[in-house]
C-alpha positions as CSV (number, residue, x, y, z in Angstrom):
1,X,12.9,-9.9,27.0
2,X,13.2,-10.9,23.1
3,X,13.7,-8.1,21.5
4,X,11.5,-9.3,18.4
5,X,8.0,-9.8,21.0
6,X,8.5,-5.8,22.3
7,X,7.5,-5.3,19.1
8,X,3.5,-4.5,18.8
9,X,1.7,-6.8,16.3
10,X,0.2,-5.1,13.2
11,X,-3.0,-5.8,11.4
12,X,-3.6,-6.1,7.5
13,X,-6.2,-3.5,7.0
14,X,-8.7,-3.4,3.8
15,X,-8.4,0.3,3.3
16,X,-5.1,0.9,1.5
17,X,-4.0,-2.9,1.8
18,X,-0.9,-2.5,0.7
19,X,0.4,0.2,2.8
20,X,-0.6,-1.6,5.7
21,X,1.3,-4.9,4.6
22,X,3.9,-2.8,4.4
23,X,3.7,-1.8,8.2
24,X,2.8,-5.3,9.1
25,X,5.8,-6.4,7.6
26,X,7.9,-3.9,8.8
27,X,6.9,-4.2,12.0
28,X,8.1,-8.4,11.9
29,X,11.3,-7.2,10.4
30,X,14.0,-6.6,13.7
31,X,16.8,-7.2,11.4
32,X,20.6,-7.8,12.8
33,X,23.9,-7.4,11.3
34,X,27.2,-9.9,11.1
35,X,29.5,-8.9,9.3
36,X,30.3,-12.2,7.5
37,X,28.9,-13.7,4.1
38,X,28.6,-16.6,2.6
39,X,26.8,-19.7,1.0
40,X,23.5,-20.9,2.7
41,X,23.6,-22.5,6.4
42,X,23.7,-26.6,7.1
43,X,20.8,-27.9,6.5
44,X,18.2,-28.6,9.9
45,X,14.8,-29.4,10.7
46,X,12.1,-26.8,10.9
47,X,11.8,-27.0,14.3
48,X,15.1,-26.9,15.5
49,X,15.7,-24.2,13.4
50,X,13.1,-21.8,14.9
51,X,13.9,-23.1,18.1
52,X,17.7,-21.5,17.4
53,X,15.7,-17.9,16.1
54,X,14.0,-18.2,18.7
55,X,16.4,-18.3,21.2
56,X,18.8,-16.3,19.5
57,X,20.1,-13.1,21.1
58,X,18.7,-9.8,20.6
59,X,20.4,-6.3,19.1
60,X,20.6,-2.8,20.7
61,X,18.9,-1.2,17.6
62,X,19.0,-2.0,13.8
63,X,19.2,0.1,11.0
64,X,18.2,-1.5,7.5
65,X,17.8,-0.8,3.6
66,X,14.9,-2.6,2.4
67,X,13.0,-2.9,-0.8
68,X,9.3,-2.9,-0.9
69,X,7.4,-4.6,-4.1
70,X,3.8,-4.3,-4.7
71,X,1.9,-5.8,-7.4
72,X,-1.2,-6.6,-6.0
73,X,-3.1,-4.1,-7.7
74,X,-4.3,-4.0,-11.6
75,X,-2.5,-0.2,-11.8
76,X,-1.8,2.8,-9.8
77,X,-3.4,4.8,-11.5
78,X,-6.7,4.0,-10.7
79,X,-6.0,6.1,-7.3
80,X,-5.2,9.1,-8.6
81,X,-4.2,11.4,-5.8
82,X,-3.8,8.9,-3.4
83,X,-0.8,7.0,-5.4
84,X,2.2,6.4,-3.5
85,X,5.2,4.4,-2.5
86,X,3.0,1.8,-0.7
87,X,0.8,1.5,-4.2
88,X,3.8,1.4,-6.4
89,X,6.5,-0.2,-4.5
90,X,9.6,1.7,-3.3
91,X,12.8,1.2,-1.4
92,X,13.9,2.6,1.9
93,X,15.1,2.8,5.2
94,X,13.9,1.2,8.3
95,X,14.8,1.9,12.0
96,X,13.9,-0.1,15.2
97,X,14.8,0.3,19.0
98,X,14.6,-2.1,21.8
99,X,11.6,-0.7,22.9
100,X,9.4,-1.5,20.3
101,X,9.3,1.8,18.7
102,X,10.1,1.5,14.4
103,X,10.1,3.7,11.3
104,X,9.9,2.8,7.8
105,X,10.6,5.7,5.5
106,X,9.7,4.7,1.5
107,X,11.0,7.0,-1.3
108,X,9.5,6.5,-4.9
109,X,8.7,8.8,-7.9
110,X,4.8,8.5,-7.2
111,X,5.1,9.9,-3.2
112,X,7.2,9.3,-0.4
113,X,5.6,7.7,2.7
114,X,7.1,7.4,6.4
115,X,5.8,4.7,8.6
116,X,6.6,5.3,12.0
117,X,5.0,3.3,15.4
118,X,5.3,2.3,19.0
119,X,3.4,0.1,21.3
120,X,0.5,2.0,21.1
121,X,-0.2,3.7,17.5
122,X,0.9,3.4,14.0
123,X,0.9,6.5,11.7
124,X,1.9,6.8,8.4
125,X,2.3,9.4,6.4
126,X,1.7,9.9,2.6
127,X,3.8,13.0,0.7
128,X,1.6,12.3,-2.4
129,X,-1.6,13.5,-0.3
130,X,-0.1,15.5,2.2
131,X,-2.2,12.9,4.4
132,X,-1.3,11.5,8.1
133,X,-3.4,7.9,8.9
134,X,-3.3,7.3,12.4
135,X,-4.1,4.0,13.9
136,X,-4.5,2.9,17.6
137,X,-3.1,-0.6,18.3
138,X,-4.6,-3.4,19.7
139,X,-3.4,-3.3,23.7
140,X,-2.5,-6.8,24.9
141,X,-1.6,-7.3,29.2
142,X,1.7,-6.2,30.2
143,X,4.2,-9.0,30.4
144,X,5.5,-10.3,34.2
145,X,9.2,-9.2,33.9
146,X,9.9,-11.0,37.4
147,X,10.7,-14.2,36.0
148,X,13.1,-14.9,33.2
149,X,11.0,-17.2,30.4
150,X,12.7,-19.6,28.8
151,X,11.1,-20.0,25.8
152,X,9.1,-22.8,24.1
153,X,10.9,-26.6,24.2
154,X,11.9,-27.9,21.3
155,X,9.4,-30.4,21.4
156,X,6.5,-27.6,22.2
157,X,7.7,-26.1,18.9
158,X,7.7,-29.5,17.3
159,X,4.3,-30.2,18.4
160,X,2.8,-26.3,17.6
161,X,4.0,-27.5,14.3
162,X,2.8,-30.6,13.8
163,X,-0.8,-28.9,14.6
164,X,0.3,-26.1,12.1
165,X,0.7,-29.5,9.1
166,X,-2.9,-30.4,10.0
167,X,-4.2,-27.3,8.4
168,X,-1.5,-26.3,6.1
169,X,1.1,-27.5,3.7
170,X,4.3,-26.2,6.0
171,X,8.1,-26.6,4.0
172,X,11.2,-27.7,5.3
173,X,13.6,-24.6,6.7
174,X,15.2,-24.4,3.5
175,X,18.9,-23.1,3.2
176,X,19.4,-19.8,1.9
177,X,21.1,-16.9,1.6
178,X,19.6,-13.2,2.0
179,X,21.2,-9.8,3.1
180,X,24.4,-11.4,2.7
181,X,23.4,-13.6,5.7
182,X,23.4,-17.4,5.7
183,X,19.7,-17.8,6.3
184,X,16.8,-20.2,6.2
185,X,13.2,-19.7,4.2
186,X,9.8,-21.3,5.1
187,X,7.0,-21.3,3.2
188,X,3.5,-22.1,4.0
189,X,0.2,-22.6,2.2
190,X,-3.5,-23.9,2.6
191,X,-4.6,-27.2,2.5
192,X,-7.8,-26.0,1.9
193,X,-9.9,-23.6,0.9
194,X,-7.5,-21.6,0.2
195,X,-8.6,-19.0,-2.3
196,X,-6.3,-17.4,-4.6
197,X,-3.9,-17.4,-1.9
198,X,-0.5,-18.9,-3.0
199,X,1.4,-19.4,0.2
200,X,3.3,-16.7,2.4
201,X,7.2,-16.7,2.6
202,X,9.6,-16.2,5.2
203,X,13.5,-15.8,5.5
204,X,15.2,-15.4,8.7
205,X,19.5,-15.0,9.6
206,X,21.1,-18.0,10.6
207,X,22.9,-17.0,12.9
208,X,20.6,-14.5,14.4
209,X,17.1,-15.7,14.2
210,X,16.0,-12.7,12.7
211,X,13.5,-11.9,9.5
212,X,14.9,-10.6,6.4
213,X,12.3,-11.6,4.0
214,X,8.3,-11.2,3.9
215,X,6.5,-12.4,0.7
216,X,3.3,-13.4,-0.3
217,X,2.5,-15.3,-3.8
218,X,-0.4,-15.8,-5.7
219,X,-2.4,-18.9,-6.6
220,X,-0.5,-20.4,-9.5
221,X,2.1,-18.0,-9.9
222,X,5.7,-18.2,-7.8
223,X,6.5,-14.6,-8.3
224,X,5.2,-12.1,-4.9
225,X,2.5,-9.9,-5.3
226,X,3.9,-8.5,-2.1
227,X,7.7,-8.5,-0.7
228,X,9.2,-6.9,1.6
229,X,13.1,-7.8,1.7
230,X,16.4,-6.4,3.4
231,X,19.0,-5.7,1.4
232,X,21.7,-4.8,4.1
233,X,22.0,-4.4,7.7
234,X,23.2,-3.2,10.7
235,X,22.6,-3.4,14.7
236,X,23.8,-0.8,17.2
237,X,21.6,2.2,19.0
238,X,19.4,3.8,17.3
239,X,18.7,7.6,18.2
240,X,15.3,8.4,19.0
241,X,14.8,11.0,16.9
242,X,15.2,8.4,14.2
243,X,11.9,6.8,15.1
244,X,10.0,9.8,15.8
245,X,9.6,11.4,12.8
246,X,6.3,13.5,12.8
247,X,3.9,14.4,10.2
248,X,4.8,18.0,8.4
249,X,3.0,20.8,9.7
250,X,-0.2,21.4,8.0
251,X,-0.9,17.7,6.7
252,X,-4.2,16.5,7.3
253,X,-4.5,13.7,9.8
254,X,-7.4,11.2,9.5
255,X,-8.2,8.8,12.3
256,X,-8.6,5.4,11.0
257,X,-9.0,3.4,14.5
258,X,-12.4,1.5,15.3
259,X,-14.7,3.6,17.6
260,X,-15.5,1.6,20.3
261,X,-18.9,1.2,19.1
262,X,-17.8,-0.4,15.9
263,X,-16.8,-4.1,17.7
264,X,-20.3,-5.6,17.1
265,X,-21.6,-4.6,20.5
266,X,-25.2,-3.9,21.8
267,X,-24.7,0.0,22.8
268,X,-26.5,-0.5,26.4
269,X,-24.2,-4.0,27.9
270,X,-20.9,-4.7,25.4
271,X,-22.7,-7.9,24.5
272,X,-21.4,-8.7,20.7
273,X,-24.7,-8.9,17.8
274,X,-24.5,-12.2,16.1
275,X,-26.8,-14.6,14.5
276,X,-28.4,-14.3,11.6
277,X,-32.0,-12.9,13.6
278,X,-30.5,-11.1,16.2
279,X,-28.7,-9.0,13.1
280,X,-31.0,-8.4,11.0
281,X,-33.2,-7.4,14.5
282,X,-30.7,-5.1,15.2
283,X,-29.9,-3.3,12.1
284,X,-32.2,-0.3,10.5
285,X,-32.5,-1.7,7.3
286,X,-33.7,-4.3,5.0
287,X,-30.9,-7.2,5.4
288,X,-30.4,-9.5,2.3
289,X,-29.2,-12.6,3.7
290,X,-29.4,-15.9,1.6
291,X,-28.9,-19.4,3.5
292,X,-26.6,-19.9,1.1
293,X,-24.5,-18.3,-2.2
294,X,-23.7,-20.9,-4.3
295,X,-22.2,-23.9,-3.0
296,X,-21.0,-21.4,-0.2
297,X,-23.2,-21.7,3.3
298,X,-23.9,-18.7,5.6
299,X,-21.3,-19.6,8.3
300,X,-21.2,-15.9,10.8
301,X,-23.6,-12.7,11.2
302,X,-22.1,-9.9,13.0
303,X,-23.4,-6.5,13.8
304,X,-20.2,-4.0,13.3
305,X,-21.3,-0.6,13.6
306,X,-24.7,0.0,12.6
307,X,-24.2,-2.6,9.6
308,X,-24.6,-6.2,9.7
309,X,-21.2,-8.2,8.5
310,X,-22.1,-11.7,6.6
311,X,-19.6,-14.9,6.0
312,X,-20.2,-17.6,3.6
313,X,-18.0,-20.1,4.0
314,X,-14.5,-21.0,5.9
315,X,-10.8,-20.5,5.3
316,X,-9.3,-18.1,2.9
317,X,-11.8,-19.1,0.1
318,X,-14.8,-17.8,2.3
319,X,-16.7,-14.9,0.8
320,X,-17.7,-11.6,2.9
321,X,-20.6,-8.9,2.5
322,X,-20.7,-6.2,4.6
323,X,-24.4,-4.3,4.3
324,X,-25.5,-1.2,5.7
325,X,-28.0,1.9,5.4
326,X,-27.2,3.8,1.7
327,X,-25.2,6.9,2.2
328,X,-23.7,5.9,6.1
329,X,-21.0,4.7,4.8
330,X,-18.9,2.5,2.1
331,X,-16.2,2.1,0.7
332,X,-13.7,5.4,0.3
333,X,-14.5,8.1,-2.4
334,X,-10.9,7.6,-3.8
335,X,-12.1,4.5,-5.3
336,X,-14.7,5.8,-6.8
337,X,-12.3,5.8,-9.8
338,X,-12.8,1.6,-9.9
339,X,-14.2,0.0,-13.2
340,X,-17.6,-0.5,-13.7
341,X,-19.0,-4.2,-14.0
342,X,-22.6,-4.9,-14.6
343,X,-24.6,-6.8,-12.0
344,X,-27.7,-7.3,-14.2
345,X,-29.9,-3.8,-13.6
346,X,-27.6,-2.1,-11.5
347,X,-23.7,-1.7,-11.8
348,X,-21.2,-2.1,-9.5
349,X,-17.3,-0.4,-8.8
350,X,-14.9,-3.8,-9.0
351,X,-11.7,-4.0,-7.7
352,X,-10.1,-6.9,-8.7
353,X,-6.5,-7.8,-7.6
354,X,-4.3,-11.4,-8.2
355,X,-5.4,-11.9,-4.0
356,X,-9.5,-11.5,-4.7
357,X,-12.0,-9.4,-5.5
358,X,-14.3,-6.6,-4.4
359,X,-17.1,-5.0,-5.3
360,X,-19.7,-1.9,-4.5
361,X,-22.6,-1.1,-5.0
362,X,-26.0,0.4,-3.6
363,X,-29.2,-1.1,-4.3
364,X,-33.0,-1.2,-2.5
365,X,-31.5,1.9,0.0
366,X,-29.0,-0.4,1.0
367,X,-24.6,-0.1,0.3
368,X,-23.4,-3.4,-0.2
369,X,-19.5,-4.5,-0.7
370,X,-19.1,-8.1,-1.2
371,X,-15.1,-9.7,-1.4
372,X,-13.5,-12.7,-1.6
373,X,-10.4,-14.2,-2.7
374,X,-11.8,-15.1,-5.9
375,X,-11.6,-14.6,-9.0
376,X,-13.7,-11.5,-10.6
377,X,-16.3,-13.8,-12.6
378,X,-16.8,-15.9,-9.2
379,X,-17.0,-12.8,-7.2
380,X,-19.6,-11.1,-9.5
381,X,-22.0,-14.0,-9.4
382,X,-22.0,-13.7,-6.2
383,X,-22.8,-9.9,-5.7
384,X,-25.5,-10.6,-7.3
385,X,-26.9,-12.3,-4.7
386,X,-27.3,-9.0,-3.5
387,X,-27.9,-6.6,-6.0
């Protein structure tokens, strides 16, 4: 099996953003040495260049430096306690194994953090806090190890890209050079409603088929807001007790996986709460939800929990509200350091970041936090939708 699909597939989480990027990244990043430089590779078509990654032969273990950056957010500082590596940006070391198992370990002057996962959780650990997060990972089927698979075609990776070009602007594979390794980088962007979403970018060996590069850019501005990069690489084993690092003893561990009753489900048959009626039916308090905000159209009604989850439009520009009972629950009391913005008679914490925008507030018994990738002025005329 590929070495790169043992790994387990990480999600971007809302609650500390970038420290989960980091993890999603880092768990994308199975990073090979050669021991050759040199100027960028021949050019080739996209799809006959992931074709070669993807059939490109996989390393016993890898051992990395890598450098994360993070300027998503307006300033540190506005976490207090909870600043770190992941809110600051930070370089490091990363290990993987063959067998899907991976630490990340970031060292800053603000905190260091270890990331450290397997097929089946993700924990990370924060110095500055003293704090363990703990995540259980989505499970997917185990794969049928009888048959040798081939791999897509050439033309099914031709074709999965031409579908790709109908929704987004995809680039060529561009020649490059990274971690002293001839290498190729592919960007891709929206078409459409798009946000403040620039595009996402993505570097890859040569020779090995492997990522060296994860960035993602702002609307407008070619810089990242957040990169991770390696610097230099190795392959070889990679001891166990390398990726197995646990948290000290007498750090407090918080539990940040969904309960089960969390997915939207009635609590009596499994059967997932959506519509608009059958939400606000279900939930205990008075729902505020508009046909329409702005030129944005209620599009998807969710019960998650015991609050009810709104969409207004589609794509990256859409904007999401998530309502529920004052006092059961918000965002985290960390933030409660966020600016104040006014939303006519009532005000409102505002996070605002070069990605979007997010705000909270409580009004008519009811905790509201409405976010979009929009800009602060668009995002605060449409809290008060709400307030």
């Amino acid at each position: 099996m590929n070495f790169l699909r043992r790994l387990p597939t990480l999600r971007l989480f809302l609650f500390l953003g970038a420290l989960l990027a980091a993890g999603a990244a880092a768990a994308a990043i199975a990073v090979t040495a050669t021991s050759g430089t040199g100027g960028p590779p021949p050019a080739e078509p996209l799809a006959q260049a992931v074709h070669d990654a993807i059939g490109a032969g996989a390393p016993e273990g890898v051992s990395a430096r890598v450098v994360f950056s993070n300027k998503l957010l307006p300033s540190s500082d506005l976490f207090g306690n909870f600043s770190s590596a992941l809110l600051s940006g930070a370089s490091g070391r990363l290990w993987l194994t063959n067998d899907g198992h991976g630490r990340i370990e970031l060292q800053s002057d603000a905190g260091d953090t270890q990331i450290v996962w397997d097929s089946a959780t993700l924990s990370v650990y924060d110095a500055s806090s003293n704090t363990a997060y703990k995540v259980t990972l989505p499970q997917s089927s185990a794969p049928d190890t009888t048959t040798a698979s081939p791999g897509p075609t050439l033309d099914q990776i031709s074709s999965a890209l031409t579908n790709l070009a109908a929704h987004a602007n995809v680039s060529d594979a561009n020649p490059d050079v990274a971690a002293a390794q001839p290498a190729y980088t592919v960007s891709v962007s929206p078409k459409a409603n798009g946000g403040l979403f620039g595009d996402a970018q993505l570097t890859w060996a040569a020779a090995n088929g492997v990522p060296l590069r994860l960035a993602i850019t702002a609307k407008g501005d070619s810089s990242p807001v957040l990169e991770l990069k390696v610097t230099d690489i190795s392959f070889g084993a990679v001891a166990s007790s390398d990726v197995a690092i646990p948290p000290p003893a007498g750090a407090k561990v918080v539990d940040l996986s969904a309960p089960a009753s969390s997915s939207g489900a009635d609590s009596t048959d499994n059967t997932p709460v959506t519509g608009i009626n059958a939400v606000r039916a279900a939930v205990t308090f008075p729902l505020t939800a508009p046909a329409s905000v702005g030129d944005l159209s209620l599009s998807s009604a969710r019960l998650v929990g015991k609050g009810a989850l709104l969409t207004y439009g589609d794509g990256l520009g859409a904007l999401v509200v998530h309502e529920n009972a004052a006092g059961a629950g918000g965002l985290p009391s960390a933030l409660g350091a966020l600016p104040k913005v006014s939303l006519g008679s009532i005000s409102a914490r505002e996070l605002q970041t070069p990605l979007g925008t997010v705000l909270s507030f409580d009004s008519g018994g009811v905790s509201f936090v409405v976010g979009g990738s929009m800009t602060n002025t668009d995002a605060e005329a449409a809290a008060k939708a709400f307030a």
